[in-house]
C-alpha positions as CSV (number, residue, x, y, z in Angstrom):
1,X,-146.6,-133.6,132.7
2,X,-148.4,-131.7,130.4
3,X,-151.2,-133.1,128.5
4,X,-151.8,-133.4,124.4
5,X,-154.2,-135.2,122.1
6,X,-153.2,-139.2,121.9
7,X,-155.1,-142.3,121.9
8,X,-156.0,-144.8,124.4
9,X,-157.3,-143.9,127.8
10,X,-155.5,-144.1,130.8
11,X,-157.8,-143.9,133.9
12,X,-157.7,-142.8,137.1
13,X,-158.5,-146.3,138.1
14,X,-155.5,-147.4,136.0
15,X,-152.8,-145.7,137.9
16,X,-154.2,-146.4,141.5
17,X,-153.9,-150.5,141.1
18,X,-150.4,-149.9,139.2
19,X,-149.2,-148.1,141.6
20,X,-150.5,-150.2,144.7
21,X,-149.4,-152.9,142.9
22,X,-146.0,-151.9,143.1
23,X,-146.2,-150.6,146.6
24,X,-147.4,-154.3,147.3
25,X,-144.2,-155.8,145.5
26,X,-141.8,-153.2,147.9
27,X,-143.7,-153.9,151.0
28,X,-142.7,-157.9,150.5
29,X,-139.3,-156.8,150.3
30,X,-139.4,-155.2,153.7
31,X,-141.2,-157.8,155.4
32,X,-138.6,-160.7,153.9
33,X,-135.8,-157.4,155.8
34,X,-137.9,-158.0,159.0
35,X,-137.9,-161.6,159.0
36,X,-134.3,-161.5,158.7
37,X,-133.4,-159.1,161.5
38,X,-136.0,-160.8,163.9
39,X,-134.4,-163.8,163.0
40,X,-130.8,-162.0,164.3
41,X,-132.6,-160.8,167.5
42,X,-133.8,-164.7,168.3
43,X,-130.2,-166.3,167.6
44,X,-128.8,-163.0,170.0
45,X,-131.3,-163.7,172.9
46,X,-130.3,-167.8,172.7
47,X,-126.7,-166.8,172.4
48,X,-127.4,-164.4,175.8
49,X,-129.2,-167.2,177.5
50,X,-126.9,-169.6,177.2
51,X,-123.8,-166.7,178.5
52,X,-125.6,-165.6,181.3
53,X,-126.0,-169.7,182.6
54,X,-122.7,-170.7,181.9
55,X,-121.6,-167.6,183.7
56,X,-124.0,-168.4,186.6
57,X,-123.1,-172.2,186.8
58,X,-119.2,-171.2,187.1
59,X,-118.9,-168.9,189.8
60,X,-122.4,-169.5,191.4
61,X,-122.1,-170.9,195.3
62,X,-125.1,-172.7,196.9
63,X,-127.6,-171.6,194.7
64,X,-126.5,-168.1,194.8
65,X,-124.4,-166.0,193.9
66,X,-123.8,-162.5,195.9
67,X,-122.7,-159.0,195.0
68,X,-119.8,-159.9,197.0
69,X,-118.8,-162.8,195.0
70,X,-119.7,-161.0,191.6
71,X,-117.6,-158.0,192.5
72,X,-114.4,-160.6,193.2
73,X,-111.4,-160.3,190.5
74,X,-111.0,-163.0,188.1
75,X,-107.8,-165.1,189.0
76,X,-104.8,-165.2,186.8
77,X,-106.3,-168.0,184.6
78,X,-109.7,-166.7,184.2
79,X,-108.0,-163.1,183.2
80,X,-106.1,-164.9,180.1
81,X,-109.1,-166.7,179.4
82,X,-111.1,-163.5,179.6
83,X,-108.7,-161.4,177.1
84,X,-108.6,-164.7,174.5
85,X,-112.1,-163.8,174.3
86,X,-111.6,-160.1,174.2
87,X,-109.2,-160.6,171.2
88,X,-111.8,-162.5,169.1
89,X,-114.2,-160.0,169.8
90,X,-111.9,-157.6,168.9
91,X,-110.6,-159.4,165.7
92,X,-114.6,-159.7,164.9
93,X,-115.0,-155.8,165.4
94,X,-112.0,-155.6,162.8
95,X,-114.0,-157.9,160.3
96,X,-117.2,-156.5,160.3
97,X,-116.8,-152.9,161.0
98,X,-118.2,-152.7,164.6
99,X,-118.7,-149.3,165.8
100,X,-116.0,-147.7,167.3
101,X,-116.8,-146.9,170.6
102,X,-117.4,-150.5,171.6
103,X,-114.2,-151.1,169.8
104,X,-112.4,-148.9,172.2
105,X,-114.3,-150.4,175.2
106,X,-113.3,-153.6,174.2
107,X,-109.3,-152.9,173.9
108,X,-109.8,-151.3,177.3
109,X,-111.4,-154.6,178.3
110,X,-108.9,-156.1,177.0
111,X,-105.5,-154.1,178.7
112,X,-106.9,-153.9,182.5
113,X,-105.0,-155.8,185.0
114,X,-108.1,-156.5,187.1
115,X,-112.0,-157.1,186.0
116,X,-114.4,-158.4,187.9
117,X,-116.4,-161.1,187.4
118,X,-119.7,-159.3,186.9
119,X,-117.7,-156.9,184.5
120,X,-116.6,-159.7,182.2
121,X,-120.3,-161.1,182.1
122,X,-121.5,-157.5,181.0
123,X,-118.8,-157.5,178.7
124,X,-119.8,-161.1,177.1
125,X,-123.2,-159.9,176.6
126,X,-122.6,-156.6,175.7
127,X,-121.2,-157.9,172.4
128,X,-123.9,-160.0,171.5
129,X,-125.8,-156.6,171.7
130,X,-123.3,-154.8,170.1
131,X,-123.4,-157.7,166.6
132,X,-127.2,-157.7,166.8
133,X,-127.4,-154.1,166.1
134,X,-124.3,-153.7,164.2
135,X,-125.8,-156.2,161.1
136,X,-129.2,-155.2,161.9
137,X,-128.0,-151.5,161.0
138,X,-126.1,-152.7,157.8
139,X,-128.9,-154.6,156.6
140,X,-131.7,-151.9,157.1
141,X,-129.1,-149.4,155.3
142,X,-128.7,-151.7,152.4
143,X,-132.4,-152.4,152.4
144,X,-133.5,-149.3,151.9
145,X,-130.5,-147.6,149.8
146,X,-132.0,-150.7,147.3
147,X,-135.5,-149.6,147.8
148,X,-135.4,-146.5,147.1
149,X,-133.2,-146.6,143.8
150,X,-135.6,-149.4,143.0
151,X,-138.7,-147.7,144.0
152,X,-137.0,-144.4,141.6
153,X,-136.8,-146.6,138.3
154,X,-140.3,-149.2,138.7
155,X,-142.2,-145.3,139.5
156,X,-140.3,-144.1,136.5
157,X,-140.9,-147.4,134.9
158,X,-144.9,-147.0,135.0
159,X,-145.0,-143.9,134.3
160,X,-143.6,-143.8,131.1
161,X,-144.9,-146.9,130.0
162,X,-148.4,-146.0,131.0
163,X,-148.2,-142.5,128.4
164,X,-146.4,-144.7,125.9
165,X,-142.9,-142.5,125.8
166,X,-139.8,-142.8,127.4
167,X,-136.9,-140.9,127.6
168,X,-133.5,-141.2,129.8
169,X,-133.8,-141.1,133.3
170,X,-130.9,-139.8,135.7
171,X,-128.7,-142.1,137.2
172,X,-127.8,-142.9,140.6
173,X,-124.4,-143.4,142.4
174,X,-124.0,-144.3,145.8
175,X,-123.0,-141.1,147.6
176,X,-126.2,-139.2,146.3
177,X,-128.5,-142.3,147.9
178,X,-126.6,-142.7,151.0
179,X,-127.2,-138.6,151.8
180,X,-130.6,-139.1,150.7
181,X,-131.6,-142.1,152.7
182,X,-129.6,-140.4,156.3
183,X,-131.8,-137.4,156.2
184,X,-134.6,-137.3,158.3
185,X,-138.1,-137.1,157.3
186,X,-140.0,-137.0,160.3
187,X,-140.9,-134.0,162.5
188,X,-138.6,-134.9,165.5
189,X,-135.4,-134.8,163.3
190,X,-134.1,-137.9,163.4
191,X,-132.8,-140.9,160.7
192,X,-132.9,-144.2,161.3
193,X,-129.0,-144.7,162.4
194,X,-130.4,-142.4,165.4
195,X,-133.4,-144.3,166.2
196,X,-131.2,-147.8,166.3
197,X,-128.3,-146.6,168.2
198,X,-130.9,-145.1,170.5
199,X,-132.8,-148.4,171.1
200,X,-129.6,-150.4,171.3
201,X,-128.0,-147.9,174.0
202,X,-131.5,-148.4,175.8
203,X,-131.3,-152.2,175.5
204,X,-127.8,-152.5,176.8
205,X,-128.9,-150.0,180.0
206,X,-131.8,-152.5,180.6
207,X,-129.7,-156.1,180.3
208,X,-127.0,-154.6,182.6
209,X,-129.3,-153.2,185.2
210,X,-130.8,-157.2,185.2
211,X,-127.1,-158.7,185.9
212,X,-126.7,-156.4,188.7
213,X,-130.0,-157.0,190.1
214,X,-129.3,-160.9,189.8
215,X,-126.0,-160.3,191.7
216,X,-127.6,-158.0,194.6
217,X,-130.4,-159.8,195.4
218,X,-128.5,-163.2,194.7
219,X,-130.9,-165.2,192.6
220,X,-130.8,-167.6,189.7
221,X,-130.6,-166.2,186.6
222,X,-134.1,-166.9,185.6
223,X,-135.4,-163.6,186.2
224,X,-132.6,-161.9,184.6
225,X,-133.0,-163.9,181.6
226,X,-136.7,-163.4,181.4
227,X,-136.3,-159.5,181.6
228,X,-133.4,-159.8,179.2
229,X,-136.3,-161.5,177.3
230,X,-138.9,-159.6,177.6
231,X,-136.8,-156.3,176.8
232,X,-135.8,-157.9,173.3
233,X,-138.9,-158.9,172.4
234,X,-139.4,-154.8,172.7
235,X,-137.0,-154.1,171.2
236,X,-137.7,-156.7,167.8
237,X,-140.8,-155.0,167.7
238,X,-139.0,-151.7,167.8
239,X,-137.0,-153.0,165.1
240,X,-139.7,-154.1,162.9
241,X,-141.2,-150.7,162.8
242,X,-138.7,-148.8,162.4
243,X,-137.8,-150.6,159.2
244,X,-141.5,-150.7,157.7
245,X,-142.0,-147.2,158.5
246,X,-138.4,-145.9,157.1
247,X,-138.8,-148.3,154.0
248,X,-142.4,-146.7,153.4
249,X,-141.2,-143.2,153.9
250,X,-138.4,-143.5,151.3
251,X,-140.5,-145.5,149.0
252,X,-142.6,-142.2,149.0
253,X,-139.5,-140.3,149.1
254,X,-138.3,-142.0,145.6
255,X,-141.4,-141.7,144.4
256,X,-141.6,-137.7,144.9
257,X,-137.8,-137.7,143.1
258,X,-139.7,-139.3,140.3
259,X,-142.5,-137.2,139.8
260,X,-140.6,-134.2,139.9
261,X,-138.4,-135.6,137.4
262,X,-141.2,-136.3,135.2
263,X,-143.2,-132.9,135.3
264,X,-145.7,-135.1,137.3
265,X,-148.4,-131.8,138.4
266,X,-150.7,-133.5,140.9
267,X,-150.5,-137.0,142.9
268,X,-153.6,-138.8,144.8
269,X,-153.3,-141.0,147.8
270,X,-153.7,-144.6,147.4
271,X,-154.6,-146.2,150.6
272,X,-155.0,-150.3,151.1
273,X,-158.8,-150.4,152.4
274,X,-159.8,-153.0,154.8
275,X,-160.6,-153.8,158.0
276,X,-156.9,-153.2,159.0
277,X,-157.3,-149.2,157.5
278,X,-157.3,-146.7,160.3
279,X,-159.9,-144.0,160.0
280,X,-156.8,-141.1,158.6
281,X,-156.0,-143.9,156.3
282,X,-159.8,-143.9,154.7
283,X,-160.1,-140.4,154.6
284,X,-157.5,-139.6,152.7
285,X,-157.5,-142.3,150.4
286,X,-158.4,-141.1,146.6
287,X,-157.1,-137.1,147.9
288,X,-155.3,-135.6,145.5
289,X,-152.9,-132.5,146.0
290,X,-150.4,-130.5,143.6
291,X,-146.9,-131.9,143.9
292,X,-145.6,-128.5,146.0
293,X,-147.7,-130.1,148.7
294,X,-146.1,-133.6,148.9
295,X,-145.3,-133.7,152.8
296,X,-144.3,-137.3,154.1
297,X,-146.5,-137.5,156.8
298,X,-148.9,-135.1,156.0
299,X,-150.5,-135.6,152.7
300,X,-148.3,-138.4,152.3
301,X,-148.4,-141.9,153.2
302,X,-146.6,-143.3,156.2
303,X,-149.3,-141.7,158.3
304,X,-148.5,-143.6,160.9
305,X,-146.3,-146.7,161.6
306,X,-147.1,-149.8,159.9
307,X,-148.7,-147.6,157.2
308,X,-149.5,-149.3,153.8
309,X,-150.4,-146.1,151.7
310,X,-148.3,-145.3,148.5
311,X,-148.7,-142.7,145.7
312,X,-149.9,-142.1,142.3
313,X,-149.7,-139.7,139.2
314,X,-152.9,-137.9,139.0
315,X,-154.5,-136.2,136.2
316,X,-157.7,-134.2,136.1
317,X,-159.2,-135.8,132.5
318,X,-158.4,-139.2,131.7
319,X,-155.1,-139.4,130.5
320,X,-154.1,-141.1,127.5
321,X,-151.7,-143.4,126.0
322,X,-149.2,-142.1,122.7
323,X,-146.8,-139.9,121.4
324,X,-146.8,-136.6,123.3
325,X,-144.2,-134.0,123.8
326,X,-141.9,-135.2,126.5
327,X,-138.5,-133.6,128.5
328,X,-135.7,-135.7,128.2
329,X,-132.5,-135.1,129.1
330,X,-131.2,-135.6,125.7
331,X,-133.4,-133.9,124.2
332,X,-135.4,-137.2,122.4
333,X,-138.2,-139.2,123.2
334,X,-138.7,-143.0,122.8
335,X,-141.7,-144.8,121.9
336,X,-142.4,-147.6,125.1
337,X,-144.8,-150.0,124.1
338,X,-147.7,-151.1,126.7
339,X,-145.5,-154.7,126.8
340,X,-141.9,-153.4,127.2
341,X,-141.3,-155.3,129.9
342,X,-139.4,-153.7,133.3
343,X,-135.7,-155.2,132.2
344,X,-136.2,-154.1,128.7
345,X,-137.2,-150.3,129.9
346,X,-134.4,-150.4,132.2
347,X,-131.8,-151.4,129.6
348,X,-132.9,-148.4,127.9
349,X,-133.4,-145.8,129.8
350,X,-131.6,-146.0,133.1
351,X,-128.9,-148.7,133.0
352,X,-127.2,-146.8,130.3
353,X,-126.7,-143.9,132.4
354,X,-125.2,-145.6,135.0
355,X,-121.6,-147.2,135.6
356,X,-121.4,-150.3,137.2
357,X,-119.4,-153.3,137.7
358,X,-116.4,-154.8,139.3
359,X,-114.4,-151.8,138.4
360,X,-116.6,-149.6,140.7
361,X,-118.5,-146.6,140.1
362,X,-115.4,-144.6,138.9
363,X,-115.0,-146.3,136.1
364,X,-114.1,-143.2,133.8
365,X,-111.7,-143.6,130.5
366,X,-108.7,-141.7,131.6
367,X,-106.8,-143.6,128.8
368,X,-107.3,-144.8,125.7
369,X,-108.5,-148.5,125.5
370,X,-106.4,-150.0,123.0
371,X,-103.3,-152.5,123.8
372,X,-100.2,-152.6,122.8
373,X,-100.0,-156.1,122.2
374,X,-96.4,-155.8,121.1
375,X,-95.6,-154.9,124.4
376,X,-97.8,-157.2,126.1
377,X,-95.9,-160.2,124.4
378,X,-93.1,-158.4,125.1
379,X,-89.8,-159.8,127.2
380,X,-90.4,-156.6,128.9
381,X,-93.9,-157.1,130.1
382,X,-93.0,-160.5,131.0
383,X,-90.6,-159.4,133.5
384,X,-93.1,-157.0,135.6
385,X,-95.1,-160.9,136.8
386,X,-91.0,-161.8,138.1
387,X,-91.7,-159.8,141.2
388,X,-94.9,-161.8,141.9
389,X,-94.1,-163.9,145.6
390,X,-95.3,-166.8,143.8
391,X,-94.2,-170.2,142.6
392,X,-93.0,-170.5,138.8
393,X,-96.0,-172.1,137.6
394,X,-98.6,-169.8,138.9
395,X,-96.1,-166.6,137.9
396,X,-96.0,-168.2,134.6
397,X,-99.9,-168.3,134.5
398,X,-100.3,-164.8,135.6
399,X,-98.1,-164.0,132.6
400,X,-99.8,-165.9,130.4
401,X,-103.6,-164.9,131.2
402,X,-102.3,-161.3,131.3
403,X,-101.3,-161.2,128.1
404,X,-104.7,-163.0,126.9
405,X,-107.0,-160.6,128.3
406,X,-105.3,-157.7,126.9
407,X,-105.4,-159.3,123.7
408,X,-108.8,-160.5,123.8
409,X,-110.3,-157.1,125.2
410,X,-108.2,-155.0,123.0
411,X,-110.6,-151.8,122.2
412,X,-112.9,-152.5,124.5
413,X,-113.8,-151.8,128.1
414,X,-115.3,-155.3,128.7
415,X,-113.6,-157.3,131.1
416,X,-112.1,-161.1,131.6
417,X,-111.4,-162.9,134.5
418,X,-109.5,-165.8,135.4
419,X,-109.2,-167.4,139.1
420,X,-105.8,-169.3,139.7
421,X,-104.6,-171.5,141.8
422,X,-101.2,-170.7,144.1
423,X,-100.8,-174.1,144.8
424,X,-100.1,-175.5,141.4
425,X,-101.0,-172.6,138.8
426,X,-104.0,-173.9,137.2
427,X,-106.6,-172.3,136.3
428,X,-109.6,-173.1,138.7
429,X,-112.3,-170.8,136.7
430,X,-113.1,-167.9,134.2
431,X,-115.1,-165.3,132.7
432,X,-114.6,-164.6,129.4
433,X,-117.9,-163.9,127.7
434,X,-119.1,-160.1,129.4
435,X,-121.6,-158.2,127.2
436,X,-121.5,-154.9,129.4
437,X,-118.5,-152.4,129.5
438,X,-116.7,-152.4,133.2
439,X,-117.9,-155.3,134.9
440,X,-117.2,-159.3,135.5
441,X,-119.7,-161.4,134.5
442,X,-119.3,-163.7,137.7
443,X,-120.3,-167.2,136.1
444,X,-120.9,-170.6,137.1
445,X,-117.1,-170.8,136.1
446,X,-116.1,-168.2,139.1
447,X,-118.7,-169.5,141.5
448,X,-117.7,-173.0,141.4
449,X,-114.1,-172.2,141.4
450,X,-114.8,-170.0,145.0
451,X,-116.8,-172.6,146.2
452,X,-114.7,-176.0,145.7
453,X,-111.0,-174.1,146.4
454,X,-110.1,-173.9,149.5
455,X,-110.5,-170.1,151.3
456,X,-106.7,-167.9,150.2
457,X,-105.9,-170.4,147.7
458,X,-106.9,-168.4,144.6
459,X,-105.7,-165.2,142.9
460,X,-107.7,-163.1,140.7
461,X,-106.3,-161.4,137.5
462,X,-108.9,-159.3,135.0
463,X,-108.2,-156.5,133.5
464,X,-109.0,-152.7,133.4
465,X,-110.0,-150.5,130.0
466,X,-109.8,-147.5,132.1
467,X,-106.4,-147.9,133.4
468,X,-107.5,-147.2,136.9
469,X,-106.1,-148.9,139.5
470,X,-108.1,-151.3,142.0
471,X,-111.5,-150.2,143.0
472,X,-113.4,-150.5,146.2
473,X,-115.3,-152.8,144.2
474,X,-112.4,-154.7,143.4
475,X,-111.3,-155.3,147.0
476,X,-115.4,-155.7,148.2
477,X,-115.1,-158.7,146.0
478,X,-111.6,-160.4,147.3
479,X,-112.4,-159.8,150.5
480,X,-115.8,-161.2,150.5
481,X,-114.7,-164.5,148.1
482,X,-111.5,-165.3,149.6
483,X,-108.8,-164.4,147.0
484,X,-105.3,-165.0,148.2
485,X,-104.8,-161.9,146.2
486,X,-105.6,-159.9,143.5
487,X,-104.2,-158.6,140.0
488,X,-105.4,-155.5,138.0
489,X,-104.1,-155.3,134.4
490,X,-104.3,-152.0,132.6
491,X,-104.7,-151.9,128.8
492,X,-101.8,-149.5,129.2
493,X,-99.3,-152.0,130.5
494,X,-99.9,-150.8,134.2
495,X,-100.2,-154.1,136.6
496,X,-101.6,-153.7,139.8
497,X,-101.0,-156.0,143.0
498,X,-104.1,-156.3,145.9
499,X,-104.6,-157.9,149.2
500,X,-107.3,-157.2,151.8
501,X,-106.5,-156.0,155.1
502,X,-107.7,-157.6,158.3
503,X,-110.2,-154.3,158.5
504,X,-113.2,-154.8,155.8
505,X,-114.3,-151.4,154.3
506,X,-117.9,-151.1,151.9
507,X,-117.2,-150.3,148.2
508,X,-119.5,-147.1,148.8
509,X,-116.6,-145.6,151.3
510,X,-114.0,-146.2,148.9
511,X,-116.1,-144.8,146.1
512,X,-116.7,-141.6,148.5
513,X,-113.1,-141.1,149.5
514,X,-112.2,-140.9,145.4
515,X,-114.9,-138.2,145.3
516,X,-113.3,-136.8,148.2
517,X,-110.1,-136.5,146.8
518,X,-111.4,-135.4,143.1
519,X,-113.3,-132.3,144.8
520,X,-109.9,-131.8,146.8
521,X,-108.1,-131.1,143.4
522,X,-106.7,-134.5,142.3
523,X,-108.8,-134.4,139.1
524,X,-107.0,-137.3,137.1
525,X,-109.2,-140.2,137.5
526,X,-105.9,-142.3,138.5
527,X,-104.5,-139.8,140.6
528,X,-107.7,-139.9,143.6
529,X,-107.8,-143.6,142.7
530,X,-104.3,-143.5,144.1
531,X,-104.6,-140.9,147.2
532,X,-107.8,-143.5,148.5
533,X,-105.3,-146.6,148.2
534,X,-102.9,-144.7,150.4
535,X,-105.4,-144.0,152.6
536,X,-106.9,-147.0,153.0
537,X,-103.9,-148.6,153.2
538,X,-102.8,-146.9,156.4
539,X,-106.7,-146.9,157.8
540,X,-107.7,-150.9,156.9
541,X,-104.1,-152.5,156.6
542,X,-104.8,-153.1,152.7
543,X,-101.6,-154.0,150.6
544,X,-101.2,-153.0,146.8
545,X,-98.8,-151.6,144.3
546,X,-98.2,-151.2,140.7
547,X,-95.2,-153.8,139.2
């Protein structure tokens, strides 16, 4: 960032507590992360306590229980008891994409003629395992996918408001932060999936080689449970660094995206200093390198794990605040006054670059917006809601709230929803008042509605500006609220029929599978739209069409 005449000074002093500041602010994130997944890893160790003794108190003879007796086949009864619980685990695999190799394991469980009694325990416990780590590893990928777009924008954020000009920033979609966040930073080569999958094969090694040991040497279970213990207490720790030393990395990681972005020339190292500060920590504090030097690890904070250091802009004078020649991507420059707040700079300089909503990130115009509300109130259009599989009242309030979006939103891409009820075909809630182009404003309307109707009683109906047909986003949000079913309606007369499958799929992998199929050749925004439906419609058992 090159340097001019202006007024006000900005300090070296200035930028260290603003940017330790906000290193503070994401640090409290992860540690609110940890609490959660150390949370997870106490309600899996109850949950395997309380297995392993009811497994124990069933087949356990005179205190004991041998090799012998844990070896012997489970009878007829115990077998169809065993694959009832096989299927659930199976059906919660399904739900909340489990990986796939416990999956198979599971339908191989799940087919055999004959299992042992020490081979349905390991199977019992295995999934508790098998959850832990499966959320655990969807809530540190969410964690830090948030942190470091966050991290990106408040860096971007200070910056710009400390020099006093602004310009717009780039914008993030979710395939560009999900490659960012899997590539590893450290020396040995590794991401964070690696590192969990790693500790979780480890801790399933370690439980199973306790049930064994409890069946050879034929004792309670105490000292299996207490290893069991003992091994996930490990393994929680494990868990907790792994997430404060990946969430500091890619802090720094977003930070070094930033201040390349802003023609930053030189950072320093901001280190917290107290009795807690190793002695790398204190000696690099207040060190200041040229930005082709920034090296996680190296000149760059996480030093170690459990590292608190961040980064900050350095200049060599003391920099100043005003009007100074600035790179934009549009060519202009903004003032940002000292008390632009960080909602306000967002709204101007990032969120406008960005599309959003319950349309999805490919929410591209690949028709023009207007209606034609002569056909909408048409006999015609009327007729496409007949081939609805629902009673006449709600098909007559499909109709109706069809035809009143498209009129309301006429010209726009702002979007209306309306939640309905199959039972009698009131309307149970609405959204009618969005501000911002492509996305539901979910309301207190919506909320309530979710909340008081029973689960697959309601069908959502809101409408489209872009004419594509329904996103990932789209089927993210029935599946997660509960929607009988879904309705897209196109401001080109195109109506569009959803239902979840029994196989829940993350909005990001149906965004990437569009992008797949636009860099395949299917450049039409409704035509990859339409190749992911198929797809997904044979790989997650989703149901749509167009009436």
């Amino acid at each position: 960032m090159k340097r001019g005449e202006c007024k006000g000074e900005r300090t070296s002093e200035y930028w260290q507590e603003r940017f330790r500041q906000l290193e503070e602010s994401q640090h409290d994130t992860s540690v609110q992360t940890v609490q959660e997944i150390e949370q997870e890893f106490r309600r899996a160790e109850q949950a395997l306590d309380g297995k392993i003794n009811a497994w124990y108190q069933r087949f356990a003879a005179n205190n004991g229980i041998s090799m012998v007796e844990a070896r012997r086949l489970l009878n007829s009864d115990e077998l169809e008891e065993f694959r009832w619980d096989v299927q659930d685990y199976i059906k919660y695999g399904r739900e909340n994409g489990i990986n796939q190799q416990w999956a198979k394991q599971l339908e191989n469980a799940s087919a055999k003629v004959h299992i042992s009694r020490l081979e349905a325990l390991k199977v019992q416990t295995q999934q508790e395992i098998e959850k832990l780590y499966g959320n655990y590893h969807d809530s540190i990928d969410e964690h830090i996918a948030n942190l470091y777009t966050s991290g990106y924008y408040h860096t971007a954020y200070e910056v710009q408001r400390g020099i006093g000009v602004g310009w717009q920033m780039q914008s993030f979609n979710p395939e560009k932060v999900n490659d960012i966040i899997h590539k590893p930073w450290a020396v040995d080569g590794r991401n964070f999936s690696e590192r969990i999958w790693t500790d979780r094969t480890k801790l399933i090694n370690s439980m199973h080689d306790s049930l064994t040991r409890m069946c050879i040497t034929g004792e309670s279970p105490d000292r299996a449970i207490r290893e069991i213990s003992q091994n996930m207490k490990v393994s929680r720790s494990q868990a907790a660094r792994i997430v404060q030393t990946e969430s500091a990395a890619f802090s720094a990681k977003a930070q070094e995206t930033c201040f390349s972005d802003l023609d930053v020339e030189e950072f320093e190292v901001v280190e917290t200093l107290d009795s807690r500060t190793c002695p790398t920590c204190g000696e690099m504090d207040g060190k200041h390198f040229p930005m082709k030097d920034y090296k996680i690890g190296v000149t760059v904070p996480p030093f170690h794990p459990n590292c608190r250091g961040c980064t900050c802009p350095y200049f060599n004078d003391e920099f100043t605040t005003g009007e100074r020649v600035a790179r934009g991507a549009d060519g202009k420059k903004y003032y940002v006054p000292e008390n632009t707040t960080y909602e306000e700079w967002k709204k101007s300089f990032a969120d406008g670059n960005t599309e959003k909503g319950i349309s999805g990130k490919y929410s591209q115009k690949t028709h023009d917006n207007k209606v034609d509300v002569g056909f909408v109130k048409s006999t015609e259009y009327r007729k496409k809601f007949e081939n609805l599989d629902e009673n006449e009242n709600t098909q007559k309030a499909i109709w109706q709230k069809a035809r009143d979006i498209l009129v309301h939103r006429n010209g726009t891409n702002k979007e209306d929803m309306y939640l309905i009820s199959v039972i009698d075909g009131k309307i149970k809630g609405k959204s009618v008042a969005a501000k911002e182009d492509n996305i539901v404003e979910y309301n207190k309307s919506l909320r309530d509605a979710v909340e008081i109707e029973p689960r697959g009683t309601l069908i959502s109906i809101h409408n489209h500006g872009t004419n594509i047909p329904p996103t990932g986003a789209d089927f993210a949000s029935a599946g997660y609220r509960g929607y009988r079913k879904g309705i897209v309606v196109c401001h080109n007369g195109d109506v569009y029929v959803y239902e979840v499958g029994d196989k829940p799929f993350s909005q990001r992998l149906f965004d990437e599978t569009v992008e797949k199929y636009r860099k395949s050749g299917y450049n039409k925004g409704i035509e990859a739209n339409i190749k992911a439906l198929e797809q997904f419609e044979m790989d997650y058992g989703i149901k749509w069409r167009k009436l």
